[in-house]
MARPAMAR-108944 format. One record per residue (C-alpha): residue in three letters; x, y, z. Coordinates in Angstrom, 3 decimals. Example, Ala and Ser with C-alpha at 12.3 -4.5 7.8 and 13.67 -1.06 7.14 Angstrom:
% MARPAMAR-108944
[r "ala" [12.300 -4.500 7.800]]
[r "ser" [13.670 -1.060 7.140]]
% end
This chain:
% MARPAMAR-108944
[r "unk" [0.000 0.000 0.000]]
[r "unk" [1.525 3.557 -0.945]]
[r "unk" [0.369 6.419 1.405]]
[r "unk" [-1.587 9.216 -0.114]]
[r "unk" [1.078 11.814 0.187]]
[r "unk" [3.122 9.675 -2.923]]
[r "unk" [2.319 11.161 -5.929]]
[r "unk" [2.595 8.508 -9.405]]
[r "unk" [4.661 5.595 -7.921]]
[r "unk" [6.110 3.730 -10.367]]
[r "unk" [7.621 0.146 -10.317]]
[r "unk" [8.972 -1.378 -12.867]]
[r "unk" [11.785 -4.678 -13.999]]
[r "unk" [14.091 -3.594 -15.725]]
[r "unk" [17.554 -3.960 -17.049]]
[r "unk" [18.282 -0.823 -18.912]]
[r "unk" [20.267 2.187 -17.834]]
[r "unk" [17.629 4.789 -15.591]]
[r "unk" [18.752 8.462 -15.254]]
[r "unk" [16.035 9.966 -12.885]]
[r "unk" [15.853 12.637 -10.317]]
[r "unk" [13.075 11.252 -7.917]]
[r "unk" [13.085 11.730 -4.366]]
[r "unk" [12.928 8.140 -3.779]]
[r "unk" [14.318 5.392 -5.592]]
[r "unk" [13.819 1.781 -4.748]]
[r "unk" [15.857 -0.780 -6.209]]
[r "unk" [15.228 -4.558 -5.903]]
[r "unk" [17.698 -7.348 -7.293]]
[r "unk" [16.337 -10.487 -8.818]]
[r "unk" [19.378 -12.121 -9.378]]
[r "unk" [23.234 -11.255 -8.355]]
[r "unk" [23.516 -7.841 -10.291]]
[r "unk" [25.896 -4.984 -9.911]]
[r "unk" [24.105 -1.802 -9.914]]
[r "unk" [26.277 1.303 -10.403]]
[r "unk" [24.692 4.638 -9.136]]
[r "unk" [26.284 8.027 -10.921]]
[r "unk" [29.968 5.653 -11.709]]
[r "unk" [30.044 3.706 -8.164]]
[r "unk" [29.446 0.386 -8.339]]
[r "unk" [27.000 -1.855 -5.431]]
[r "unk" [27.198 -5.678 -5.329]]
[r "unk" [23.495 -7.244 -4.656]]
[r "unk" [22.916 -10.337 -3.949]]
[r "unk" [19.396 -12.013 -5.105]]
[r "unk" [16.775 -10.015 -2.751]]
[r "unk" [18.753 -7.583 -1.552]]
[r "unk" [17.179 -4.204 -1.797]]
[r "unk" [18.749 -0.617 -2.194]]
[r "unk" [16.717 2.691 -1.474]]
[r "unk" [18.405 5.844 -2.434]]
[r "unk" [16.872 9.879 -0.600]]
[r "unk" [17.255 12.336 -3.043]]
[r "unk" [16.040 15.437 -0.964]]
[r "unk" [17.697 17.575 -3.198]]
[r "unk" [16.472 15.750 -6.133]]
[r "unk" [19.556 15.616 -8.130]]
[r "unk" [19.847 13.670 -11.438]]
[r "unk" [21.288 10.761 -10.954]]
[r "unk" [22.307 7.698 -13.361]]
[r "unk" [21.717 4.200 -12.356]]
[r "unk" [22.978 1.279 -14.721]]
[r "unk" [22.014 -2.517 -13.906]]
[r "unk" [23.916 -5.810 -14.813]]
[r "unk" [20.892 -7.809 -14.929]]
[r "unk" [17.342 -7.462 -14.583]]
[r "unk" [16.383 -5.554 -11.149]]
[r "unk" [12.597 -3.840 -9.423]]
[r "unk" [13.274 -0.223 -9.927]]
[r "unk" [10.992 1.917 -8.134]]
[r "unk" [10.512 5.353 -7.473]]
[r "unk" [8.243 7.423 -5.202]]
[r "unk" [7.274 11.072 -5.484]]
[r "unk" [5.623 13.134 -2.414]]
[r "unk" [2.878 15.746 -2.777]]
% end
């Protein structure tokens, strides 16, 4: 369930490179995957999860190895 105060949640699998400036970005691997977040790389192991705060809501590039739950959240 996703509180009222989120604004268009979106959840998707995906492998392909995400550049997004969200305030909150869930990531969930599948599989082992490296995920590298602006050039720094993060070792997951299957069901390991990953949530970035963007307060200042920079842009910020996020390339996967293999296929991964990306998710962001918005507030109002």
């Amino acid at each position: 369930m996703v509180s009222e105060k989120i604004a268009n949640p979106k959840l998707q699998i995906t492998d392909r490179n995400q550049n997004c400036n969200a305030q909150i970005i869930l990531l969930f691997s599948l599989h082992k995957t490296v995920i590298k977040i602006n050039e720094k790389p993060y070792y997951l192991d299957p069901y390991d999860s990953l949530a970035i705060e963007n307060q200042k809501r920079e842009n910020i590039t996020i390339q996967f190895s293999n296929q991964c739950l990306f998710g962001i959240l918005e507030s109002l």
